[in-house]
Wavefront OBJ file of the C-alpha trace (Angstrom):
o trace
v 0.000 0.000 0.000
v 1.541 3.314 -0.694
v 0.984 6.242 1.363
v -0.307 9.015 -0.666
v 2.630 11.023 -0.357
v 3.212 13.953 -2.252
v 0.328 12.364 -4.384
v -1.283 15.864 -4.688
v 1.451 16.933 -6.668
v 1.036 14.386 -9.636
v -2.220 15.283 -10.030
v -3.849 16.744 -13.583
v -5.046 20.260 -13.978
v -8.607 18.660 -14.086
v -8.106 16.297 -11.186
v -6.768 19.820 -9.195
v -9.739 21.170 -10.200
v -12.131 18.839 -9.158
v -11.119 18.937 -5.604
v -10.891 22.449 -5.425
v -14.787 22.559 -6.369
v -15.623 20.075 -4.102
v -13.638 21.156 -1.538
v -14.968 25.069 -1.877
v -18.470 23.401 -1.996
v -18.248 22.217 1.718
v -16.511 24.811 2.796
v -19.408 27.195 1.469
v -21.900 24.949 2.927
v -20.183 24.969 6.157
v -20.062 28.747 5.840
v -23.688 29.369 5.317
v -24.549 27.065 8.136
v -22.315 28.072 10.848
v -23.176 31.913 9.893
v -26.079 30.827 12.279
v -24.327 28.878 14.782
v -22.449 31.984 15.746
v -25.730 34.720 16.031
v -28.067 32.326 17.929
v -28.259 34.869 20.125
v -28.957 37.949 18.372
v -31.450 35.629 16.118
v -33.935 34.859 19.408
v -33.382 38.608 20.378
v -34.876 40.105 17.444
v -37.625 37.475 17.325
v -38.116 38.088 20.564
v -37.526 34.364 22.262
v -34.521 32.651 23.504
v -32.088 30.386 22.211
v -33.727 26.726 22.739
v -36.216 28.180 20.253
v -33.786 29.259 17.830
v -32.003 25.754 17.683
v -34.836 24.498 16.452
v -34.008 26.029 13.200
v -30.653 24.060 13.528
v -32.586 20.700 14.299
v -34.853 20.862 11.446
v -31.852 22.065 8.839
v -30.094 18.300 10.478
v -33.596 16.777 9.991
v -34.229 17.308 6.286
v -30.394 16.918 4.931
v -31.043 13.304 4.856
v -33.865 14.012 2.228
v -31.258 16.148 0.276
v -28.782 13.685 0.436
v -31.543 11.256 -1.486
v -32.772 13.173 -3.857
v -29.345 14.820 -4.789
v -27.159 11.805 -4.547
v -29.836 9.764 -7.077
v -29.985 12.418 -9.003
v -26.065 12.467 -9.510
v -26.043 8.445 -10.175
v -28.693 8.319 -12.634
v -27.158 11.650 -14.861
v -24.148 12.535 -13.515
v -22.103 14.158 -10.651
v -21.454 17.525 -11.837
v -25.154 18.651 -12.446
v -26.162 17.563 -9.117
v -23.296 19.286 -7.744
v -24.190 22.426 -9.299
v -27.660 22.341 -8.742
v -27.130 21.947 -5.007
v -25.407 24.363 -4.508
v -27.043 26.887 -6.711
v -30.020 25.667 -4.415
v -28.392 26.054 -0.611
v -27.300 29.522 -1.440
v -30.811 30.959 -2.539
v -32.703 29.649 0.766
v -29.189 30.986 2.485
v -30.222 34.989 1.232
v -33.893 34.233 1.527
v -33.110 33.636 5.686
v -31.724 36.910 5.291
v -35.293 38.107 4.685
v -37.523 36.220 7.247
v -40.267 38.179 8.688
v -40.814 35.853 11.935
v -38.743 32.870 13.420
v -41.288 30.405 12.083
v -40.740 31.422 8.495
v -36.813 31.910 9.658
v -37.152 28.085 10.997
v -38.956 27.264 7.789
v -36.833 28.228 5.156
v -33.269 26.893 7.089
v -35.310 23.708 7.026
v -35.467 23.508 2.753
v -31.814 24.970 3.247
v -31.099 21.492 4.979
v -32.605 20.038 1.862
v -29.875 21.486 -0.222
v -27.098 21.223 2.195
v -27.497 17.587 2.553
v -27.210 17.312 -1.138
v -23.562 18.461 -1.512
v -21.388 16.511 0.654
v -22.138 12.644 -0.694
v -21.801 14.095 -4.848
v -18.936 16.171 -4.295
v -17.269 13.503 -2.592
v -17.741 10.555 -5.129
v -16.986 13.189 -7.650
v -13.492 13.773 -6.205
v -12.851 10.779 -5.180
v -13.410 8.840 -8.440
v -11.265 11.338 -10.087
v -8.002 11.294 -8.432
v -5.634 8.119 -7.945
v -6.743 5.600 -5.344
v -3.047 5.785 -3.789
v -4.339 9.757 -2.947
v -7.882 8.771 -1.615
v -6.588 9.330 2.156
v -5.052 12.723 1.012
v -7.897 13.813 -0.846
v -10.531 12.285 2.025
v -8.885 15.354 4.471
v -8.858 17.497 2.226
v -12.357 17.700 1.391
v -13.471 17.231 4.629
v -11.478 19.742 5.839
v -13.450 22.135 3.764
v -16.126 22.263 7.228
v -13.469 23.435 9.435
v -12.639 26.053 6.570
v -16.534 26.972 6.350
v -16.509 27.470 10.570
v -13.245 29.202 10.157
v -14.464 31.725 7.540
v -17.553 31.994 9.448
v -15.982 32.970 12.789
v -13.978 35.640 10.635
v -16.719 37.026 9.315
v -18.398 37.262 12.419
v -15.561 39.092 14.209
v -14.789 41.958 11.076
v -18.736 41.815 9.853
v -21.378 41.213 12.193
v -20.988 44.485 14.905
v -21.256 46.396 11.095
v -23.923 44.693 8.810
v -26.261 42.338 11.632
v -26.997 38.403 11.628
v -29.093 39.509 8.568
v -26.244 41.071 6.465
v -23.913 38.122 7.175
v -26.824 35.750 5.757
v -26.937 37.782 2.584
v -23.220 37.633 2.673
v -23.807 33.450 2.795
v -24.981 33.762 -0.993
v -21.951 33.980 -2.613
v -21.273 30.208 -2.961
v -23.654 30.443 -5.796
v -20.747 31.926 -7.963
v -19.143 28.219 -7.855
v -21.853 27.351 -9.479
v -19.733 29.412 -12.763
v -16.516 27.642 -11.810
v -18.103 24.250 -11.876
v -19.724 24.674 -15.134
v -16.395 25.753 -16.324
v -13.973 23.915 -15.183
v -14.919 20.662 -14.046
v -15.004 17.264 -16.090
v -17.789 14.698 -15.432
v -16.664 11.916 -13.498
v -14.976 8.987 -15.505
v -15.318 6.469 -12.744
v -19.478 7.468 -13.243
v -19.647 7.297 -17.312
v -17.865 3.572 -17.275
v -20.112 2.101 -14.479
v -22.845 3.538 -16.143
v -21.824 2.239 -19.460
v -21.112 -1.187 -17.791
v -24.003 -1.800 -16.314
v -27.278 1.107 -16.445
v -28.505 2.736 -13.311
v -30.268 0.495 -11.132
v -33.456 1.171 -8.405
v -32.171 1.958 -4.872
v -34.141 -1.256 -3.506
v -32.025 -3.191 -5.960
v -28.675 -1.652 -5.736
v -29.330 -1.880 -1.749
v -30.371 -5.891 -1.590
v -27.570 -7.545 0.316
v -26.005 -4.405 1.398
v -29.000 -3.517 4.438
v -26.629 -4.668 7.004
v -24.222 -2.354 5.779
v -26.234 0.754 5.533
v -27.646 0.384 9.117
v -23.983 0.083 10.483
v -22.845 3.208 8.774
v -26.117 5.049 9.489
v -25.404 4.033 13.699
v -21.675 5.082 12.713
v -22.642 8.478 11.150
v -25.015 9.308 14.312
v -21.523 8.786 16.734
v -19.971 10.919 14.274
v -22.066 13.801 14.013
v -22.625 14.061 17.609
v -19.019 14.178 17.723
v -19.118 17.141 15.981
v -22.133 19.247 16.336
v -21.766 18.286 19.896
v -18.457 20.220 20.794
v -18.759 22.713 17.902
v -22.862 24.669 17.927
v -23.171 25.570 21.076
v -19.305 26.130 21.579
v -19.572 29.799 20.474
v -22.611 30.479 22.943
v -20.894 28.765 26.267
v -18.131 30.874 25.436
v -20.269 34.032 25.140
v -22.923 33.074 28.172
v -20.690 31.024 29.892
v -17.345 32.221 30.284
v -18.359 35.983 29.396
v -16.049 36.421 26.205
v -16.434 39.230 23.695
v -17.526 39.024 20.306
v -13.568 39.337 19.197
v -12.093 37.200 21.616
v -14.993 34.138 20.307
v -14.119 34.882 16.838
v -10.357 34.548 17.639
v -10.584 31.117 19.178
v -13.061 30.065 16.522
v -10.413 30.696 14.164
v -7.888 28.830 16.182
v -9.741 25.508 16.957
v -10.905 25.575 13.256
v -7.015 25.907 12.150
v -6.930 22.908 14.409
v -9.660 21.513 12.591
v -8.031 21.644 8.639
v -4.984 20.087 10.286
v -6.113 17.312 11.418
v -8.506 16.308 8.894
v -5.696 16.304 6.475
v -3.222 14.882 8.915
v -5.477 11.948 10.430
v -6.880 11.682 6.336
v -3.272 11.145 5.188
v -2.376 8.690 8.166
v -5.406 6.565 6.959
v -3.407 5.325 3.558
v -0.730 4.023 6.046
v -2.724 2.789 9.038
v -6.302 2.124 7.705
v -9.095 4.163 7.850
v -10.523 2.269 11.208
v -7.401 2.046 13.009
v -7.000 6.355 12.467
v -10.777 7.314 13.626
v -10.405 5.465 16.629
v -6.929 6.971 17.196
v -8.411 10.267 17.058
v -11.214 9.504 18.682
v -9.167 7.964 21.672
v -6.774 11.460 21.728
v -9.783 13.809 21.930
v -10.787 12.287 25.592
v -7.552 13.866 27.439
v -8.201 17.278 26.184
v -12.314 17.237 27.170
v -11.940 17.880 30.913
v -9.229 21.234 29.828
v -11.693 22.439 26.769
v -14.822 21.858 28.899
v -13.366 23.631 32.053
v -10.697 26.267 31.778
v -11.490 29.690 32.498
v -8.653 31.363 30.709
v -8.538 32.586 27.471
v -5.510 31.119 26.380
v -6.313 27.685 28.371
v -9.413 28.025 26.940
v -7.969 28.532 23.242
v -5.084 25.701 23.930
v -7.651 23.258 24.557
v -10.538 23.652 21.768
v -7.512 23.730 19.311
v -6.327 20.339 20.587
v -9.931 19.091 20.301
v -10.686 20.165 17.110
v -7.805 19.012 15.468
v -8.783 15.442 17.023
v -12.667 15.671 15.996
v -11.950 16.568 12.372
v -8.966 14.521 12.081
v -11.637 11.381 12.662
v -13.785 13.319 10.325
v -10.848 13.751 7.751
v -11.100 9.733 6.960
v -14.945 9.819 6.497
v -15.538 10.839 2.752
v -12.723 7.798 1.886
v -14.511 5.518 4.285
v -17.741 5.930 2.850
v -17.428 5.634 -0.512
v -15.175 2.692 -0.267
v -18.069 0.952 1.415
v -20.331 1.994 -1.020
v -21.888 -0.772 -3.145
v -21.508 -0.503 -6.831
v -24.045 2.340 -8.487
v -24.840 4.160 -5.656
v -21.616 5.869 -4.678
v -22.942 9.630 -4.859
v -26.557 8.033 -2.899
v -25.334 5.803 -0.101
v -22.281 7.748 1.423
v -24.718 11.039 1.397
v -27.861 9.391 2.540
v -26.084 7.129 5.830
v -24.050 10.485 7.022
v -27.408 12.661 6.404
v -29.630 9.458 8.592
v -26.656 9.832 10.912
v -27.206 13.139 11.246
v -31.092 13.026 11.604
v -30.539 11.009 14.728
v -27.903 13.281 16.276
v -29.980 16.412 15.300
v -31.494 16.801 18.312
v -28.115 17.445 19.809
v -28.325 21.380 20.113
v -31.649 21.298 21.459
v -30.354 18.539 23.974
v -27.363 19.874 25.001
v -29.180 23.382 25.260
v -31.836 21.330 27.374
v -29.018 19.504 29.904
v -27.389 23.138 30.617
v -30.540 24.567 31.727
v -31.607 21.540 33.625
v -27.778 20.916 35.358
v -27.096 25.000 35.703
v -30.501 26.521 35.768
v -32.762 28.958 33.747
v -30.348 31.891 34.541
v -27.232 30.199 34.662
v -27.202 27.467 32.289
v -24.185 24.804 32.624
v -22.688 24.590 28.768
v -19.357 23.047 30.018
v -21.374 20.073 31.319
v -23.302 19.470 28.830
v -20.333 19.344 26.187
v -18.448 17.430 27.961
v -21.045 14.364 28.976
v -21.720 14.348 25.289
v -18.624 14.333 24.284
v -17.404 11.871 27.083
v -20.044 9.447 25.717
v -19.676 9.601 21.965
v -16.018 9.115 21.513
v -15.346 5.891 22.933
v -19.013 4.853 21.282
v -17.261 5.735 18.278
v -13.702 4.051 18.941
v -16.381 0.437 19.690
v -18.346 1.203 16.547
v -15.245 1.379 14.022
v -13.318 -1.630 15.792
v -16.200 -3.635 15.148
v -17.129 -2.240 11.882
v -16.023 -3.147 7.842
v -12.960 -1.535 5.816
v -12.062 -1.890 2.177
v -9.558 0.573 1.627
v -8.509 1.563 -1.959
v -10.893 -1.087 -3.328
v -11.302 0.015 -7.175
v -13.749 2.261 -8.126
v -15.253 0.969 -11.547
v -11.516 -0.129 -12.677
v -10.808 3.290 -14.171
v -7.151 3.719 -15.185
v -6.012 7.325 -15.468
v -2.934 8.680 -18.056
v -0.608 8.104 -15.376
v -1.569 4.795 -15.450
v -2.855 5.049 -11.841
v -5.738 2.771 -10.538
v -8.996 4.868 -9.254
l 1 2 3 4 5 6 7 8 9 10 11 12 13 14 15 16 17 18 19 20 21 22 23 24 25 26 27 28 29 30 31 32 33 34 35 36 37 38 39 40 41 42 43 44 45 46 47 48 49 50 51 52 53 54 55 56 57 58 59 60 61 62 63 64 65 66 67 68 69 70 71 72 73 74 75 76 77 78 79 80 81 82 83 84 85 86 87 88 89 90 91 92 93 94 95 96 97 98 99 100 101 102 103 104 105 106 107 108 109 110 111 112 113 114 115 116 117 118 119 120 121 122 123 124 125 126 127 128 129 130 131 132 133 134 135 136 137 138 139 140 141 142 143 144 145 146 147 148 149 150 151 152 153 154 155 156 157 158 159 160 161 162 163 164 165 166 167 168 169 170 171 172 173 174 175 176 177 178 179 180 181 182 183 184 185 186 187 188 189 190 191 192 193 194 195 196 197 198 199 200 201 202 203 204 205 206 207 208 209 210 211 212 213 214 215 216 217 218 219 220 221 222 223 224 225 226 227 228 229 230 231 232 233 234 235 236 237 238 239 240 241 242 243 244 245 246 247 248 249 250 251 252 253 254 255 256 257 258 259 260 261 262 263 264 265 266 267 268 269 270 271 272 273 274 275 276 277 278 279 280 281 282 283 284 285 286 287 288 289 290 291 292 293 294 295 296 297 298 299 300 301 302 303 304 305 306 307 308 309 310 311 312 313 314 315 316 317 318 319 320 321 322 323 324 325 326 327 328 329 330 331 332 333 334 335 336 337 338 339 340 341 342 343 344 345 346 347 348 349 350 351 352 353 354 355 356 357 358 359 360 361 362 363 364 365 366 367 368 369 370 371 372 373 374 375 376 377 378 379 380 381 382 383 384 385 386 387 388 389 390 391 392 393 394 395 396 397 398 399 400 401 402 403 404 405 406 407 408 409 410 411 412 413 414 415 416 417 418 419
């Protein structure tokens, strides 16, 4: 097995380009969502409520990416990646500007829930369409990579908040949260179909999702449980992060947006670190390592009171919680059965995510109920969620399937490399 590196650099101009678009389209997608993550706050002011109310609109944009994912990732097997690609995103940044314009919360709540539609159509096609275009000796590279495109959304969120938000309102940044729709030009123009797609289709014609599923149920209910661990892994020590540090600990707007940026450099390093390890470890054998590093850090990123303790420690955490993430998008789609590699990856991380969507609401919920109604406990709610999914997760992989750099429809590139 070789280890992917310096496999970025042999790359073609198209293969370049096709992670660049998929990468920008979940960083963009990150960026629209976290834009709300980070003005909670100010949201349930206006609308005159309080923030368990508002996280509802994060719950039901969790709740319908699974139907996204579906529609999205069938569309992209039946005629191709790059339409679907484009069309989702094209999509996710039109509901992004018309939040901008909500009259009340419910229509606010309302349209982030067809947002969630969109969102969850991006990360399964833009994945397979990556992935089937670069050599499979570079999946583990590419895997961080992309997936290091959500740290990059958070981290160009929390900028934005911090130079943009005192100036322009929640409001203005949303309208700001359109601008992914000018990848939609890039896309058009740059990127190649997938060649992995056009031979499988060629070999054998689109099949119905009941078919292409029949011996593979098993499977998908594994990786749905797995993508549930994982996404309460994630949502729970990154949405209400930026509110326990406000409410909490009493930061300023600047000093949030600083340490946002810091744990969310942490973030793109170890997706692509923990992504890259995968080629020479396995992708099982990295997750759980990561997994198994976050759990010294939770008691100093829960707990400190300093800023810099405070910074020190979400950096450490982030680059642990992303660097599982980082070996997800290779996971996936290696698991995938044949002719449904844009559907199934997409669909079991969107399930996932339906049954850890609840987790803002909860972990709103447990602060109020550990801390009280004026003093609601955020450190102890992060850290019993954390404390419980990361060792779920390290049990869950151990136990779980690998088929790393299995062939994806035999393709052969000009360098003669397998994909």
């Amino acid at each position: 097995m070789t280890d992917g590196a310096g496999a970025g650099e042999s790359w073609t101009p198209a293969q370049r380009a096709v992670v660049t678009a998929s990468f920008l389209g979940w960083m963009l997608d990150a960026f629209d969502f976290f834009l709300v993550v980070f003005v909670l706050e100010r949201i349930a002011r206006d609308f005159g409520t309080d923030v368990k109310h508002v996280t509802y609109a994060i719950f039901l944009t969790l709740v319908m990416r699974p139907l996204g994912a579906f529609i999205f990732g069938r569309l992209a097997d039946r005629h191709g990646r790059r339409p679907a690609l484009m069309a989702s995103v094209l999509l996710y940044s039109v509901l992004e500007l018309a939040s901008a314009f909500a009259p009340s919360l419910a229509a606010f709540i309302a349209l982030r829930a067809l947002y969630g539609i969109a969102m969850g159509g991006e990360w399964g096609v833009g994945a397979s369409l990556a992935l089937e275009s670069v050599p499979v000796r570079s999946r583990g590279l590419t895997s961080g990579i992309l997936q290091s495109g959500y740290p990059a959304g958070y981290l160009l969120a929390a900028i934005a908040f911090g130079l943009l938000y005192e100036r322009i309102g929640w409001r203005g940044m949303l309208v700001v949260g359109a601008a992914p729709a000018l990848l939609v030009l890039y896309i058009r123009a740059r990127i190649p179909e997938s060649a992995a797609w056009a031979a499988a289709r060629t070999a054998a014609p689109a099949r119905n999702l009941w078919a292409s599923l029949s011996g593979h149920w098993r499977l998908a209910a594994y990786a749905i449980v797995l993508m549930a661990m994982f996404n309460l892994f994630s949502h729970g020590t990154q949405d209400l992060y930026p509110t326990f540090l406000r409410v909490q600990r009493g930061l300023t707007t600047g000093a949030i947006s600083r340490i946002a940026i810091l744990y969310n450099i942490g973030a793109l390093c170890g997706g692509v670190l923990f992504g890259r390890l995968s080629s020479r470890i396995g992708r099982r054998a990295a997750i759980a390592l990561a997994a198994l590093l976050a759990l010294p850090a939770l008691p100093f990123w829960a707990y400190s009171t300093s800023v810099t303790g405070i910074a020190i420690a979400a950096f450490a955490m982030q680059l642990m919680v992303q660097g599982a993430w980082g070996v997800v998008p290779a996971h996936l789609n290696e698991l995938s059965p044949q002719g449904m590699r844009a559907t199934f990856p997409g669909v079991v991380y969107q399930l996932g995510n339906l049954l850890a969507s609840y987790n803002a609401t909860l972990q709103a919920s447990i602060a109020v109920d550990h801390g009280g109604a004026a003093h609601p406990d955020y450190a102890f709610a992060l850290c019993l969620v954390c404390g419980i999914v990361a060792p779920a997760l390290i049990v869950l992989v151990a136990l779980g399937p690998e088929r790393r750099e299995v062939s994806f429809a035999g393709i052969v590139d000009e360098g003669g490399e397998r994909r």
